[in-house]
N, C-alpha and C positions, 0 to 999 in steps of 0.2 A: 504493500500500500504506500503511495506515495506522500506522508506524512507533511511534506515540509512542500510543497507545491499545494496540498489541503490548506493547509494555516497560512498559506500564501494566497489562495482565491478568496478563505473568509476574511481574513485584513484589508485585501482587495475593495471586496464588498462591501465592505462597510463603510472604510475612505469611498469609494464611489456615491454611496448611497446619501454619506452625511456632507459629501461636497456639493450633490446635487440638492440636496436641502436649504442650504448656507446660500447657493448662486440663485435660488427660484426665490430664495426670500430676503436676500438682502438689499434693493432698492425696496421690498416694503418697511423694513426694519426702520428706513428712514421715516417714511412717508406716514407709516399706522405707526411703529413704533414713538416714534418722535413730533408727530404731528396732530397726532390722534385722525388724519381723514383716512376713513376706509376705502382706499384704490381698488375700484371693483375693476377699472382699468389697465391694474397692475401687469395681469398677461398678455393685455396687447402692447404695451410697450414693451414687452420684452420680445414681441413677434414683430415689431417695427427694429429692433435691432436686429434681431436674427435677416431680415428682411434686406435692411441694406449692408451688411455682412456677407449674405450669401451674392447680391446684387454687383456690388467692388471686388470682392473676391471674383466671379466669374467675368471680370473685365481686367486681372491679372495685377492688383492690388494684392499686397501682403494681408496672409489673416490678419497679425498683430497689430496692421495700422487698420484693416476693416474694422477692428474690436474697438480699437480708440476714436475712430470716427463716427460706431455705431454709438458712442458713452455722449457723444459732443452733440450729435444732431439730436440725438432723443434728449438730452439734459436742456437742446435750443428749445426743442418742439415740449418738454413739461414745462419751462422757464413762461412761453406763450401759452400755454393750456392754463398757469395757476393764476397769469395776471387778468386775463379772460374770463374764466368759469370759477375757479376753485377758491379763490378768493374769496368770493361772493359766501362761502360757506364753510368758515371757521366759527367753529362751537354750535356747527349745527349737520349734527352726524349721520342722520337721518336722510337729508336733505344731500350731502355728499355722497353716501353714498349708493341714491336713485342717478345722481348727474353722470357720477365715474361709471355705473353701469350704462347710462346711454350714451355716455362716450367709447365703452367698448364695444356697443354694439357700432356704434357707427367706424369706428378704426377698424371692425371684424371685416363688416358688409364693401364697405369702401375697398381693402386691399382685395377681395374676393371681384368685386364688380373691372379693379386696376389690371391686376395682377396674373385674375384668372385660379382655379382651386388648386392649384399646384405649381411648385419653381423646383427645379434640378436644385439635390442638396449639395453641401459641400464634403468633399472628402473627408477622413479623419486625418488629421494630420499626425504623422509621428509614425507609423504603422503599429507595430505589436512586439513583443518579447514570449520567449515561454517558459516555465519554467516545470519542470516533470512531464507532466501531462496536462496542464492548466497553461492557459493562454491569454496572455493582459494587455492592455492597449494602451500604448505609450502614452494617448492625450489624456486619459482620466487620472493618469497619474498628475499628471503636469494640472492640471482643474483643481485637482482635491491641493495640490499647493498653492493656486493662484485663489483659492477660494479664502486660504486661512490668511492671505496676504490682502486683501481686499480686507477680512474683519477687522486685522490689525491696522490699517493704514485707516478706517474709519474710526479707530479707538482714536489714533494718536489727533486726527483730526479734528476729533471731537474735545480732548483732553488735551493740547498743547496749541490751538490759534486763537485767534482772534476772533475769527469766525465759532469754531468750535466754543469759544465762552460766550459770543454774544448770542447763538443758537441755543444753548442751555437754557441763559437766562431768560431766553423768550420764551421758550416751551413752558419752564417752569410761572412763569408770572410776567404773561408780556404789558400789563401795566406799567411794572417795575422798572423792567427793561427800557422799556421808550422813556419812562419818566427819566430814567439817565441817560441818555442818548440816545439808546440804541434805534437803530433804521428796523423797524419789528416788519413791516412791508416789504423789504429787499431782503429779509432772514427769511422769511415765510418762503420767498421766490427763489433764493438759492439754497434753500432746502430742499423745495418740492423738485428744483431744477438735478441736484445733487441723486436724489433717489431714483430718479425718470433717467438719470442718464447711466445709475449703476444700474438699472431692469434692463436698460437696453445692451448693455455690456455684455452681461449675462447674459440676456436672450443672445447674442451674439457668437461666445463661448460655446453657449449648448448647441446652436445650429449645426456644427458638422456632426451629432447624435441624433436629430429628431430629424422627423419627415418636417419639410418648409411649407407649411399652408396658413390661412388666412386664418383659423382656427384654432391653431395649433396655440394660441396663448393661454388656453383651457386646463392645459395639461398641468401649467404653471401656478396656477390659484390657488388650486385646496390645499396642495403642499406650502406656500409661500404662506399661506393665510396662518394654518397649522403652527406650523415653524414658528409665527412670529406670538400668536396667542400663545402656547403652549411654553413659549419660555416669558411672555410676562411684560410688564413694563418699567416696574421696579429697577432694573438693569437690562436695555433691549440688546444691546449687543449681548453681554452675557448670556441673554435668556435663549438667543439666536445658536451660539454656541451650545450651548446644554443642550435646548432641545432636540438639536440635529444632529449630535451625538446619542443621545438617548431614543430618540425614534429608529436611528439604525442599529442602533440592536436592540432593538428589538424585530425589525423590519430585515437584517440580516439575515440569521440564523434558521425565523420559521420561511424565509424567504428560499435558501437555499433546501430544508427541506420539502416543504409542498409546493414551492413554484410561485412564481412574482405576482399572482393576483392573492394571493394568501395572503401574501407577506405584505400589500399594499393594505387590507383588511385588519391586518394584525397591527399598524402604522398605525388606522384611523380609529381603531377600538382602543387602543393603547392613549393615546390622542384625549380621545373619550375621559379614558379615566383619568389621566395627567388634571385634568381642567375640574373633574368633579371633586378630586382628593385635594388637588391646590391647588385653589383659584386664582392666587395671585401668580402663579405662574413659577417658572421652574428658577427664574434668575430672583425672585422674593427669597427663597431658601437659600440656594447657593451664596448671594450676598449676606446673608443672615449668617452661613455659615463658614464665610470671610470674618465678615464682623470680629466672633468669638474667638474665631482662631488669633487675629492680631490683637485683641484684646488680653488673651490668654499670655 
């Protein structure tokens, strides 16, 4: 039995699993986590990156500059989406999020009426390795790193600029904030610009994995949404981290034995009771149980 190629595809899968977690929800992380609007839009912009991604790409553009140009035009296109529509609908959540949802329908229908139900996808870049009898794809390796690189560059973001303190102080009490200077109207827009342009990223990264359709930003919702409930608001990046860790394995293991619609079942049951047993979410604990520790 090939031992050490085994515990090579279950590591595998799980960095797979919780990278693909981390990239479908970290433009919401910004946007629900930090803003409180629920982006019911959230997986069509990531199907507007994958979109022009796969579009530069087959016009003999590098992926890596597709990826950064698909972060730039989609953080242009949320930057015009929030001073237009979404503005209109801070501390009214309700109201957000009927709007985000008929703005996905209309980014759904619109690329489908453009584009047509299907685009030629992109290769995988990188090819494959093997090891025993197990066989691994060079680009999810290279994801599950650019994934935790993305968390950290939004920790430090958030934790060492300018932006990142005058963004806090807004979320937390943007009375406060503006009464001391702060521009709470251009935080609100290079926030929601900030989140739109990391969904597009993502949707960009994941394109050479998925079939490229007008639809295809469906796939990215109940996981994004998941991910970002399930770890909380208490600490969103944290909670972001936990939870996508914690849903793949559980989402690994029965994944590998009954086969990947199990294991997506077993994701959303799991899910289920995360949120009944702790509401405030998986980064309330985890921070709780920072706390003590440096207290101790």
């Amino acid at each position: 039995m090939d031992t050490l190629g085994l515990l090579a595809s279950i590591l595998y899968q799980f960095g797979t699993n919780a990278a693909f977690l981390l990239l479908a929800a970290i433009g919401l992380v910004v946007i629900l986590g930090m803003m409180n609007i629920i982006n019911l839009a959230h997986g069509e912009l990531m199907m507007m990156g994958a979109y022009i991604a796969t579009i530069v790409t087959h016009r003999g553009i590098p992926f890596p500059l597709a990826v950064l140009l698909a972060f730039l035009l989609v953080a242009m296109f949320g930057a015009a989406l929030e001073r237009v529509i979404i503005r209109r609908f801070y501390g009214h959540e309700l109201g957000a999020l009927v709007v985000t949802w008929g703005i996905s329908l209309i980014m759904g229908q619109g690329t489908l009426l453009f584009f047509g139900p299907f685009m030629p996808s992109i290769g995988i870049p990188g090819g494959s390795f093997s090891l025993g009898a197990y066989s691994f794809a060079t680009y999810w390796i290279v994801l599950i790193g650019v994934s935790a690189i993305l968390i950290a560059a939004l920790w430090w973001i958030y934790q060492n600029t300018r932006f990142g303190l005058m963004a806090r102080a807004t979320m937390q009490k943007a009375a406060m904030a503006e009464a001391l200077g702060v521009n709470t109207d251009r935080v609100y827009m290079l926030t929601f610009a900030l989140g739109s342009g990391l969904a597009g990223a993502c949707g960009a990264l994941l394109a050479p994995t998925v079939s490229i359709s007008p639809l295809m930003g469906q796939q990215f919702v109940a996981p994004a949404f998941i991910t970002v409930v399930v770890g909380g608001a208490a600490n969103v990046l944290l909670g972001a981290i936990g939870s996508s860790l914690l849903l793949s394995a559980v989402k690994t293991p029965v994944g590998l034995l009954f086969g990947a619609f199990i294991g997506t079942v077993a994701l959303l049951l799991t899910a289920l009771i995360i949120i009944r047993l702790m509401p405030n979410g998986v980064s309330f604990y985890l921070q709780r149980f920072t706390e003590r520790r440096v207290g101790a």
